[in-house]
N, CA, C and O atoms as a Tripos MOL2 file, in Angstrom:
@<TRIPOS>MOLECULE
protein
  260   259    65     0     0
PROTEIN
NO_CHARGES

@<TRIPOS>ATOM
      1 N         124.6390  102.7610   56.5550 N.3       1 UNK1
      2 CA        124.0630  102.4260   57.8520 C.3       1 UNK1
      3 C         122.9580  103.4250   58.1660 C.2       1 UNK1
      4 O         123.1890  104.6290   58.0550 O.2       1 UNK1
      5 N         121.7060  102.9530   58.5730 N.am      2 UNK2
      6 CA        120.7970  103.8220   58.4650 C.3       2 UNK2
      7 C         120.5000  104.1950   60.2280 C.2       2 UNK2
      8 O         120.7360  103.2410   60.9700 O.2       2 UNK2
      9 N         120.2840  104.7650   60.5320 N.am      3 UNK3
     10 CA        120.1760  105.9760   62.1150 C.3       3 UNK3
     11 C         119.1600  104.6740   62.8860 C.2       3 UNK3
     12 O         119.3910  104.2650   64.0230 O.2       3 UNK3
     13 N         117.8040  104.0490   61.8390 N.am      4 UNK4
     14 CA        117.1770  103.1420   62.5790 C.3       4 UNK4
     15 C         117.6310  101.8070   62.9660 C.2       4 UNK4
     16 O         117.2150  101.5130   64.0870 O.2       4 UNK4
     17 N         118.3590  100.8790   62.4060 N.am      5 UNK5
     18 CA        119.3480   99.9700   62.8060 C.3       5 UNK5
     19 C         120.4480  100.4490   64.0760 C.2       5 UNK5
     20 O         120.7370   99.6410   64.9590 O.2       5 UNK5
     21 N         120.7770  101.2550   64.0670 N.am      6 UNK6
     22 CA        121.7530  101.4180   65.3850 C.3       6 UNK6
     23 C         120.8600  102.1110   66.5920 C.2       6 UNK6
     24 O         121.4420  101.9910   67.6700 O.2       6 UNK6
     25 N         119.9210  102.6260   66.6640 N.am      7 UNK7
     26 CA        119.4580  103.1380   67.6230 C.3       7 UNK7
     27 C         118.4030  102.4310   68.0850 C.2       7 UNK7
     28 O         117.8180  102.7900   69.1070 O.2       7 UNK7
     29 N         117.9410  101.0630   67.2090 N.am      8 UNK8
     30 CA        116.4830  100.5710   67.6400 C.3       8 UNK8
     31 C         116.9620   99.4410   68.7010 C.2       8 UNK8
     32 O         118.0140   98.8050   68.7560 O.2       8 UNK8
     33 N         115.5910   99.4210   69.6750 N.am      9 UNK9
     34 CA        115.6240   98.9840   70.7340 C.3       9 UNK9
     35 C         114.4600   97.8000   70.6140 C.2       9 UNK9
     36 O         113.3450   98.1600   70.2340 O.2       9 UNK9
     37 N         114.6970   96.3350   70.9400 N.am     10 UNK10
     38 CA        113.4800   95.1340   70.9870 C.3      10 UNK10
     39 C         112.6700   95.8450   71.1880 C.2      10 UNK10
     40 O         113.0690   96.9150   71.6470 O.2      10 UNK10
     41 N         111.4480   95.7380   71.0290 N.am     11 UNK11
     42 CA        110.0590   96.0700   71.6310 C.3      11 UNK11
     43 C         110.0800   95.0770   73.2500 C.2      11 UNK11
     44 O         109.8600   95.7350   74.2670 O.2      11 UNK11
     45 N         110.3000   93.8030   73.3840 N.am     12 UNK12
     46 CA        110.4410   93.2070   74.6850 C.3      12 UNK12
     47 C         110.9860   93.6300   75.5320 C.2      12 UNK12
     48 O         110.7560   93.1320   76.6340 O.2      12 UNK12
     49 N         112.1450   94.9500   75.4120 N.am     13 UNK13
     50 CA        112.7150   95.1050   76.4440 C.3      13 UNK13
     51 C         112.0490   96.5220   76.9300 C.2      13 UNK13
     52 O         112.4670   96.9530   78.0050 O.2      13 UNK13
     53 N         111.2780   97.1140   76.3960 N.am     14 UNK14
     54 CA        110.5560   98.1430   77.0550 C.3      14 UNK14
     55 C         109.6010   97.4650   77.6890 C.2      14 UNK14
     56 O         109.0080   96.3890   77.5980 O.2      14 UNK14
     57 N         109.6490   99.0900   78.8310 N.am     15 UNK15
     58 CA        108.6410   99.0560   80.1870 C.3      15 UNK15
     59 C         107.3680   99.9520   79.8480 C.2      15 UNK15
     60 O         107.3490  100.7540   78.9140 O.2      15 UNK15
     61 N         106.5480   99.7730   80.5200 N.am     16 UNK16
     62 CA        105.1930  101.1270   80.2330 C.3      16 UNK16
     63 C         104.9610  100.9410   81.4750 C.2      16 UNK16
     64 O         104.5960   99.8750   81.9710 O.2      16 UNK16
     65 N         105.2080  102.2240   82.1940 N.am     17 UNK17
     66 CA        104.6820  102.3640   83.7490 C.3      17 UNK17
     67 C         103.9050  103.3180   83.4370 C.2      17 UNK17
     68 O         104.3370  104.1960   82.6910 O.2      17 UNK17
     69 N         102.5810  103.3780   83.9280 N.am     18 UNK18
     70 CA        101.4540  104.2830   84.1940 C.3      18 UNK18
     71 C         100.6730  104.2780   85.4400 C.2      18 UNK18
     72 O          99.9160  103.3680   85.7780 O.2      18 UNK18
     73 N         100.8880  105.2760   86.0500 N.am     19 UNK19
     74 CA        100.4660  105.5070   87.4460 C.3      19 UNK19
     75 C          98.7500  106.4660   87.0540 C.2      19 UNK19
     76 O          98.5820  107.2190   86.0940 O.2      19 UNK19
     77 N          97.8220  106.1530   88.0030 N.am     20 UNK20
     78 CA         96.2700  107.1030   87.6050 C.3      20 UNK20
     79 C          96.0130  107.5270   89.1690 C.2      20 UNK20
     80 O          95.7270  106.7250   90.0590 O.2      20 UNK20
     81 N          96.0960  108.2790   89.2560 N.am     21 UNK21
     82 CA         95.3220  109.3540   90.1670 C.3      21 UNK21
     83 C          93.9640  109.8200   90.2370 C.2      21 UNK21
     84 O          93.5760  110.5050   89.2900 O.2      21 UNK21
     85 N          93.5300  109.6890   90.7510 N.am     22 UNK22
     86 CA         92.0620  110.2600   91.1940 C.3      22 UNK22
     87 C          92.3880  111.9330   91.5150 C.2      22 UNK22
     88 O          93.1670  112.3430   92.3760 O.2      22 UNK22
     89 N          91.5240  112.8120   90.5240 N.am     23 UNK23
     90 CA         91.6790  114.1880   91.7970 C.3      23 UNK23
     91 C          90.9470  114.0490   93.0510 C.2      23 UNK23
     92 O          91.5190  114.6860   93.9350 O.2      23 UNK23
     93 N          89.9610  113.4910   93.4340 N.am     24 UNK24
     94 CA         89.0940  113.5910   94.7180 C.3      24 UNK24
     95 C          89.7270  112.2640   95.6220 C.2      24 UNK24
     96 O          90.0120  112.4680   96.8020 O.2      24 UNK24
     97 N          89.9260  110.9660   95.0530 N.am     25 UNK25
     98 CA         90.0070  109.9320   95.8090 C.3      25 UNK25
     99 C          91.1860  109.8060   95.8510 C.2      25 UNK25
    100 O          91.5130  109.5330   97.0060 O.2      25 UNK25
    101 N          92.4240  109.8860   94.8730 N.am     26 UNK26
    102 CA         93.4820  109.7270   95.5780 C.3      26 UNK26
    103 C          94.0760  108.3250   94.1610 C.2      26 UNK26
    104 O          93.4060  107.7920   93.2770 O.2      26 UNK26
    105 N          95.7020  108.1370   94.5640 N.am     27 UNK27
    106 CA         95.6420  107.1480   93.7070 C.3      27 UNK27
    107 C          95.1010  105.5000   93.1910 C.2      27 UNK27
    108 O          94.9190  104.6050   94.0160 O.2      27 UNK27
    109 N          94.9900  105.4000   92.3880 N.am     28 UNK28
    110 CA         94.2650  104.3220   91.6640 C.3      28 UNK28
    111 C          95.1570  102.9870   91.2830 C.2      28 UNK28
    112 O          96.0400  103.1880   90.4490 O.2      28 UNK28
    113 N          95.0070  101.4380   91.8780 N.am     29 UNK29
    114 CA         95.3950  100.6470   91.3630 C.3      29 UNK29
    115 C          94.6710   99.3740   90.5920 C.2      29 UNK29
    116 O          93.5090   98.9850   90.7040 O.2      29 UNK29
    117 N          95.5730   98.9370   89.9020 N.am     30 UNK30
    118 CA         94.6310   97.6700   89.0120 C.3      30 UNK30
    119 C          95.4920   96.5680   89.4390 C.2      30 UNK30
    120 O          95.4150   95.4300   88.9750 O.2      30 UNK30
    121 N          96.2810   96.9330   90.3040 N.am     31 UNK31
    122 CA         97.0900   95.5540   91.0460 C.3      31 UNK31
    123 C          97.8100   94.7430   89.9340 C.2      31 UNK31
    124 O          97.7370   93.5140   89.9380 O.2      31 UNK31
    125 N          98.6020   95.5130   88.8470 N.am     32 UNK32
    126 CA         98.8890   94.7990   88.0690 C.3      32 UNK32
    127 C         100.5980   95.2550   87.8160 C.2      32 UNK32
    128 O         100.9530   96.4040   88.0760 O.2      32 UNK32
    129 N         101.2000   94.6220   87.4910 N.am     33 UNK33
    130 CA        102.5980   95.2010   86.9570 C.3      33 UNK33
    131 C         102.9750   95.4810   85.9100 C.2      33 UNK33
    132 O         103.7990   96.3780   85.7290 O.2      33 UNK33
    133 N         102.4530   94.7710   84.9650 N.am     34 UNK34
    134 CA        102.6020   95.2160   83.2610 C.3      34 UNK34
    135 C         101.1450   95.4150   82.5600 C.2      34 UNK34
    136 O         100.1610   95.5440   83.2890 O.2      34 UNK34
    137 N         101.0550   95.4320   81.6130 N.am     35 UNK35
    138 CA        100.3210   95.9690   80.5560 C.3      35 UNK35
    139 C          99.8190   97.1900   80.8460 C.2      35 UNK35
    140 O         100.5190   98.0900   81.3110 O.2      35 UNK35
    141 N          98.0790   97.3530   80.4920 N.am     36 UNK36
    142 CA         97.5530   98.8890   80.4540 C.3      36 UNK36
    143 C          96.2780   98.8640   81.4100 C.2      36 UNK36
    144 O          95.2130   99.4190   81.1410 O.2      36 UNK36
    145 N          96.5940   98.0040   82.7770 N.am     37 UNK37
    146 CA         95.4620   98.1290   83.5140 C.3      37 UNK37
    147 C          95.5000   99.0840   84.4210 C.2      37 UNK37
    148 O          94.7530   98.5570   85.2450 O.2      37 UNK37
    149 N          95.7830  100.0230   84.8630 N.am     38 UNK38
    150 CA         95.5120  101.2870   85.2970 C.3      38 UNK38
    151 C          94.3650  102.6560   84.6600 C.2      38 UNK38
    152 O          93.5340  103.4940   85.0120 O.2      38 UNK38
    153 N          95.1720  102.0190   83.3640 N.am     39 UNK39
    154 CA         94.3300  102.6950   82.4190 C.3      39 UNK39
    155 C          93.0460  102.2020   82.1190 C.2      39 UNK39
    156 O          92.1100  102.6910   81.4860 O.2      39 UNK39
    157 N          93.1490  101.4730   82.5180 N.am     40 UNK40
    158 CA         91.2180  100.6800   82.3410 C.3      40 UNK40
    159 C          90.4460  100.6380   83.8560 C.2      40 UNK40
    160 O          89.2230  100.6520   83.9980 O.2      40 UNK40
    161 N          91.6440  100.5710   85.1730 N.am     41 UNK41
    162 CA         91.1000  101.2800   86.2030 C.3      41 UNK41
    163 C          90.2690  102.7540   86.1160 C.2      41 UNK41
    164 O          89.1150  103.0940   86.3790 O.2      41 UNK41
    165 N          91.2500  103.3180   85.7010 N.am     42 UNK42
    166 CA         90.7730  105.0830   85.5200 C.3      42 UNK42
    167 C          89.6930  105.1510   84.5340 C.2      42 UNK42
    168 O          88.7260  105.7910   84.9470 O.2      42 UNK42
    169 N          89.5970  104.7650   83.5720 N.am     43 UNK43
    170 CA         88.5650  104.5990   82.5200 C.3      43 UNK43
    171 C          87.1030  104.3250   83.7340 C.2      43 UNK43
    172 O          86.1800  105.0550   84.0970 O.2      43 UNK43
    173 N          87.4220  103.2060   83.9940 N.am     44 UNK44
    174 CA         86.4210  102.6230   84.8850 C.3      44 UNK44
    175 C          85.6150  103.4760   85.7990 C.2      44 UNK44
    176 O          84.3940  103.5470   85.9390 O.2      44 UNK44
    177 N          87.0130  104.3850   86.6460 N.am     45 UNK45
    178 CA         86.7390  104.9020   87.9600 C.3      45 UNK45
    179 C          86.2230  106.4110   87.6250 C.2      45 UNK45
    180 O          85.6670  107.1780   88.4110 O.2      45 UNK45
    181 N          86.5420  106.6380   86.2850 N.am     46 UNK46
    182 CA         85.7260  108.0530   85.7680 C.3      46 UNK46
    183 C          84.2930  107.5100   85.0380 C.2      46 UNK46
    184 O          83.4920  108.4390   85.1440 O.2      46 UNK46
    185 N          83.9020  106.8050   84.6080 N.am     47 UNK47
    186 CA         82.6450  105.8860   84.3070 C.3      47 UNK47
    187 C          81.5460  105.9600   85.5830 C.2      47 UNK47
    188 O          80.3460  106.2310   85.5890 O.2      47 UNK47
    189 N          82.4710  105.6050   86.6450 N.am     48 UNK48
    190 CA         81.4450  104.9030   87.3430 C.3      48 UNK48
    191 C          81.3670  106.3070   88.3260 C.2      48 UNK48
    192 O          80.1970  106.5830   88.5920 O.2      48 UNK48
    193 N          82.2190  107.1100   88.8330 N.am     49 UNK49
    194 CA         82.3300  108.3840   89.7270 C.3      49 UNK49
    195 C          82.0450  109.6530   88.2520 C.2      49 UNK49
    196 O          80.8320  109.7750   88.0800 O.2      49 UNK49
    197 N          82.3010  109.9240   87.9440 N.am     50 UNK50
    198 CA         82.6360  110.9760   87.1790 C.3      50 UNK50
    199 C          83.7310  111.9460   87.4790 C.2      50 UNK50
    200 O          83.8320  113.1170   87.1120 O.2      50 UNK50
    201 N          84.5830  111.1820   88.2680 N.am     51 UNK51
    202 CA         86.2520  111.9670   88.7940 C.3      51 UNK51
    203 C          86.9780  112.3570   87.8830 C.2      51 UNK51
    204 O          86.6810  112.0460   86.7300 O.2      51 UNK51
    205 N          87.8360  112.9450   88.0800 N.am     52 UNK52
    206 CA         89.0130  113.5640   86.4770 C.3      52 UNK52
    207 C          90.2700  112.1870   87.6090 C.2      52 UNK52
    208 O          90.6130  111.8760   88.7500 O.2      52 UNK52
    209 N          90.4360  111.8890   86.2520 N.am     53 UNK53
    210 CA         91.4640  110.8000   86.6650 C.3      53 UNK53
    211 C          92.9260  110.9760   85.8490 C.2      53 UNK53
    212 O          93.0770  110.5840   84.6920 O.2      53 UNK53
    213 N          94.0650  111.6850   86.7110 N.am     54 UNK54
    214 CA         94.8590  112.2820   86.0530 C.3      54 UNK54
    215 C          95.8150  110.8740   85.9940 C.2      54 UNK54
    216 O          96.0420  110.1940   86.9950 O.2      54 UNK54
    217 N          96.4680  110.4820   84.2790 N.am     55 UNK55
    218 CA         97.8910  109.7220   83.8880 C.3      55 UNK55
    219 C          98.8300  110.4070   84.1590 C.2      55 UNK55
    220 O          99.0670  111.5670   83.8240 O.2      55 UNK55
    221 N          99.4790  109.6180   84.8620 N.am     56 UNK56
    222 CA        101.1140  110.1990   84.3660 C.3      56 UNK56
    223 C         101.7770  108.8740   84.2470 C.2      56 UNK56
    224 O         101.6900  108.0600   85.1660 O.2      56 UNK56
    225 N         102.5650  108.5710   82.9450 N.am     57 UNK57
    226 CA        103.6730  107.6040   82.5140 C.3      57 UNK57
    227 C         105.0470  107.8850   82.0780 C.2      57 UNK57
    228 O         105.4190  109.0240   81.7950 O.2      57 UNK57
    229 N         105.9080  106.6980   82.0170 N.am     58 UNK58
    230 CA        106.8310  106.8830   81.6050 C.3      58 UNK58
    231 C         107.0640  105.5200   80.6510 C.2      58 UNK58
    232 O         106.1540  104.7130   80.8450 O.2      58 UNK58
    233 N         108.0200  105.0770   79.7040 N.am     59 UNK59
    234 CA        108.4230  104.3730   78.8580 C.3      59 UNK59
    235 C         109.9250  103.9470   79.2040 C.2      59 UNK59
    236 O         110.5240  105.0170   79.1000 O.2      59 UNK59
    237 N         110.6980  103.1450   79.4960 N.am     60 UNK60
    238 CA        111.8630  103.0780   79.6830 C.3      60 UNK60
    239 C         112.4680  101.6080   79.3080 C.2      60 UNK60
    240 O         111.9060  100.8150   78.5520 O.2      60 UNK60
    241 N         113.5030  101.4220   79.8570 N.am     61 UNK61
    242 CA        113.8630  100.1320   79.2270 C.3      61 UNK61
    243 C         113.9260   99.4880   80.9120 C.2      61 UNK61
    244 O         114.1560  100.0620   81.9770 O.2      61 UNK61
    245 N         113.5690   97.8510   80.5420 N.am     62 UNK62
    246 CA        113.2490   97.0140   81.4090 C.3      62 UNK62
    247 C         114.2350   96.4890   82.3590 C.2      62 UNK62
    248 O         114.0310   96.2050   83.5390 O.2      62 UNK62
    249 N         115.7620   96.3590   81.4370 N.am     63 UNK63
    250 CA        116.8580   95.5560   82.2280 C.3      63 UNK63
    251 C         117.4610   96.5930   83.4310 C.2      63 UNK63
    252 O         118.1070   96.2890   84.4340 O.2      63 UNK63
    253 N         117.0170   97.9250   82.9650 N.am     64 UNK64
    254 CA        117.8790   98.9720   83.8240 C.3      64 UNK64
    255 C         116.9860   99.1740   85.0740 C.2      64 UNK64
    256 O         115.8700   99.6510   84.8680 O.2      64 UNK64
    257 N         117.3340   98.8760   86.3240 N.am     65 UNK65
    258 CA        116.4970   99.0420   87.0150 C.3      65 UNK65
    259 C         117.2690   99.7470   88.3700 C.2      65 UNK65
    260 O         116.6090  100.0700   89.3580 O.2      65 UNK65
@<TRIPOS>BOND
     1     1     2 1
     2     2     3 1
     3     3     4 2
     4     3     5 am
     5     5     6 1
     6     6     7 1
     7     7     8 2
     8     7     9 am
     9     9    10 1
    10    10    11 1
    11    11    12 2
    12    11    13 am
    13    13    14 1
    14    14    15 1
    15    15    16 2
    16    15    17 am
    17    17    18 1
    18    18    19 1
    19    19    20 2
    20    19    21 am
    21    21    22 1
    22    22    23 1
    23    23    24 2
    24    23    25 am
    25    25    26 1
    26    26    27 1
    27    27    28 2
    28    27    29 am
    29    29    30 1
    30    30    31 1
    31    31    32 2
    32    31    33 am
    33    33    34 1
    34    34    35 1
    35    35    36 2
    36    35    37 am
    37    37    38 1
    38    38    39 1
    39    39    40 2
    40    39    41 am
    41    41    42 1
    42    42    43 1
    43    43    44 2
    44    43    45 am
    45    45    46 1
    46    46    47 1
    47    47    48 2
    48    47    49 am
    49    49    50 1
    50    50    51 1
    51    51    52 2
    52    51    53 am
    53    53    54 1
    54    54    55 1
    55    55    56 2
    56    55    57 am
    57    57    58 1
    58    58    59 1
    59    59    60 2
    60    59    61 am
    61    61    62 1
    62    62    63 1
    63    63    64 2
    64    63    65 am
    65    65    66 1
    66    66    67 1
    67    67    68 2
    68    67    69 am
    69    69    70 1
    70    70    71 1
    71    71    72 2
    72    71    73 am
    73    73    74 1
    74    74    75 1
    75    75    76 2
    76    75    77 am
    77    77    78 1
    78    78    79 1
    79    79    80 2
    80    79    81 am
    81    81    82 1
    82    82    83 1
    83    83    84 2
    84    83    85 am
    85    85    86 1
    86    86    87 1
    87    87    88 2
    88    87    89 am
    89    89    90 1
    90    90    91 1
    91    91    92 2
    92    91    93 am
    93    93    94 1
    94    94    95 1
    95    95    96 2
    96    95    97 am
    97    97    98 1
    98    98    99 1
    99    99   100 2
   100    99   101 am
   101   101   102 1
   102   102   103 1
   103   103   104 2
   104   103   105 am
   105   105   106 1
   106   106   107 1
   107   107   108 2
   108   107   109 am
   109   109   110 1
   110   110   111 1
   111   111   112 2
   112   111   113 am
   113   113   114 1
   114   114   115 1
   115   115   116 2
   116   115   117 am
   117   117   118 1
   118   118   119 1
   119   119   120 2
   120   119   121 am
   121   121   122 1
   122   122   123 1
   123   123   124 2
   124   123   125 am
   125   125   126 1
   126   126   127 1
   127   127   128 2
   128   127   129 am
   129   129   130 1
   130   130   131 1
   131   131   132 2
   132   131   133 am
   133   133   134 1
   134   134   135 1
   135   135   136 2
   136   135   137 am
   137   137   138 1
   138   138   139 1
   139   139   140 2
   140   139   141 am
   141   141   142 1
   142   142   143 1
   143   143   144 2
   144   143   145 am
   145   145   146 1
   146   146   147 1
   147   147   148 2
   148   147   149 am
   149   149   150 1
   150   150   151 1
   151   151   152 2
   152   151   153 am
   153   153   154 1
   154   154   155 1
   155   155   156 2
   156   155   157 am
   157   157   158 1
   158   158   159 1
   159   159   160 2
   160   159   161 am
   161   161   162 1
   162   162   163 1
   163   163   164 2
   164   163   165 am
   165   165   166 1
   166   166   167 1
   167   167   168 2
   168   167   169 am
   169   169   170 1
   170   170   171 1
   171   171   172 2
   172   171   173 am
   173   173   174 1
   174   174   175 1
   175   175   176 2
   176   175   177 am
   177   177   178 1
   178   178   179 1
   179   179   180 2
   180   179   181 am
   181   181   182 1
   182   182   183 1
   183   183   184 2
   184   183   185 am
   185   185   186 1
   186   186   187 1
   187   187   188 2
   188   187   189 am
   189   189   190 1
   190   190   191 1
   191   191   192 2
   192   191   193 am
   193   193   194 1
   194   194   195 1
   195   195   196 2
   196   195   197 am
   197   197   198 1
   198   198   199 1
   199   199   200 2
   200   199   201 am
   201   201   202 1
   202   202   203 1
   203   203   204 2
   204   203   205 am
   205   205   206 1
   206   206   207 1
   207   207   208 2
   208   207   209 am
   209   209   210 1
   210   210   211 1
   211   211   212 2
   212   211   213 am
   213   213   214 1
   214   214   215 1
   215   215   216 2
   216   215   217 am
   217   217   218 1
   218   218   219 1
   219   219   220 2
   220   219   221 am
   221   221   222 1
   222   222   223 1
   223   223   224 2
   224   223   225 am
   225   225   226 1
   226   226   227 1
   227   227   228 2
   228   227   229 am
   229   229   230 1
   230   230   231 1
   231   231   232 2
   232   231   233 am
   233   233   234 1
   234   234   235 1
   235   235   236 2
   236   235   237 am
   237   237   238 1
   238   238   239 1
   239   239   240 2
   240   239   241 am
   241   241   242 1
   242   242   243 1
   243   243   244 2
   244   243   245 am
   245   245   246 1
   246   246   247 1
   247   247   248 2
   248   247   249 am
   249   249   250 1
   250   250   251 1
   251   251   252 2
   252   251   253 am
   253   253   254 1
   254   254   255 1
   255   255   256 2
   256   255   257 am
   257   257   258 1
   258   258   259 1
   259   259   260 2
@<TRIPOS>SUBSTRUCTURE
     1 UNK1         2 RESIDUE 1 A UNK
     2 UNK2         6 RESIDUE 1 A UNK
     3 UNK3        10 RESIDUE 1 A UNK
     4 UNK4        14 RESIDUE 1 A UNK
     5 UNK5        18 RESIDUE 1 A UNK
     6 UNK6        22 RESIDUE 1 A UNK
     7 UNK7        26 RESIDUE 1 A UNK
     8 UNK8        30 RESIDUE 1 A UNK
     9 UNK9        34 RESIDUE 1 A UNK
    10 UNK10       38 RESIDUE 1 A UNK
    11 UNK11       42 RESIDUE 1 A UNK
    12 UNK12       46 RESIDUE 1 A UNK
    13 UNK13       50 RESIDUE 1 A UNK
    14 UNK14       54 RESIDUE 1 A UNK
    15 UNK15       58 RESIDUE 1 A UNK
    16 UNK16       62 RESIDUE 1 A UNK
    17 UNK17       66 RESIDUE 1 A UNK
    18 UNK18       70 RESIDUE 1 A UNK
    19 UNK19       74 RESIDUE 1 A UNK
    20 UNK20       78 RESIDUE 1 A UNK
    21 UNK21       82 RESIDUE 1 A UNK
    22 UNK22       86 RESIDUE 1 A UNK
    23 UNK23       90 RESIDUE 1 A UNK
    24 UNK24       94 RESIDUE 1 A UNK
    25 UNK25       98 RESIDUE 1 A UNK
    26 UNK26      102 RESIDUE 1 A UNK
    27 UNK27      106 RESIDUE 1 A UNK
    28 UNK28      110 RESIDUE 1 A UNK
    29 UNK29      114 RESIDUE 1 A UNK
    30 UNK30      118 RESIDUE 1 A UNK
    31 UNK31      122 RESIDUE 1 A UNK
    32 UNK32      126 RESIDUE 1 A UNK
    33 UNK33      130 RESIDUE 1 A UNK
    34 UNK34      134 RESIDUE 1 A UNK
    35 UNK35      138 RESIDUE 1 A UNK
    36 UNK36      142 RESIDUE 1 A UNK
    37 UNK37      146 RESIDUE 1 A UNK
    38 UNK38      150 RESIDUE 1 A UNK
    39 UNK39      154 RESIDUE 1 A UNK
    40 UNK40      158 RESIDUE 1 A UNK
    41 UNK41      162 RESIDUE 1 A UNK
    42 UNK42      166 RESIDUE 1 A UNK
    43 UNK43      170 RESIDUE 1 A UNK
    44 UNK44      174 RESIDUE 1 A UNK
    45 UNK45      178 RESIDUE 1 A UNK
    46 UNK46      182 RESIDUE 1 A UNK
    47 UNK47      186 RESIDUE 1 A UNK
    48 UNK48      190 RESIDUE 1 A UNK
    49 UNK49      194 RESIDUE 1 A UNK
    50 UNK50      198 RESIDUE 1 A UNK
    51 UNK51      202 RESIDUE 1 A UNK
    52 UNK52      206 RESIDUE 1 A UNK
    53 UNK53      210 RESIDUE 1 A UNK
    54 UNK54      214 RESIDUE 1 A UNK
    55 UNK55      218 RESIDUE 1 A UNK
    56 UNK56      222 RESIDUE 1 A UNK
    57 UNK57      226 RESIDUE 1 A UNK
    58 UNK58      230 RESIDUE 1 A UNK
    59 UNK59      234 RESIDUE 1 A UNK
    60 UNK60      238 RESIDUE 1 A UNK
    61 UNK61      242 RESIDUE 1 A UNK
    62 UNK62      246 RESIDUE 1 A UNK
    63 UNK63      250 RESIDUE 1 A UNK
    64 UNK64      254 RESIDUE 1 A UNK
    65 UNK65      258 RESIDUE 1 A UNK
């Protein structure tokens, strides 16, 4: 029995929460609930301002809420 069979988890049932912060403006939304649009907010919002746009995420599983 190999360590990766008992410990692996669907890929469907993970979450990706990523929250983006602005240092000057404050936090940042892309009005979205899943995928990686925050991250293309902040991309954006340092593009277009030149702000430091701080990530912070987490990875978790979806059913546990």
């Amino acid at each position: 029995m190999s360590a990766t069979t008992s410990s692996a988890i669907a890929v469907s049932e993970l979450r990706v929460v990523i929250e983006a912060e602005c240092s000057r403006c404050g936090p940042l939304s892309a009005h979205e609930t899943a995928g990686l649009g925050n991250i293309d907010a902040a991309l954006a919002h340092t593009g277009q301002t030149g702000h430091v746009v701080i990530l912070n995420g987490t990875v978790d599983r979806g059913d546990e809420q």
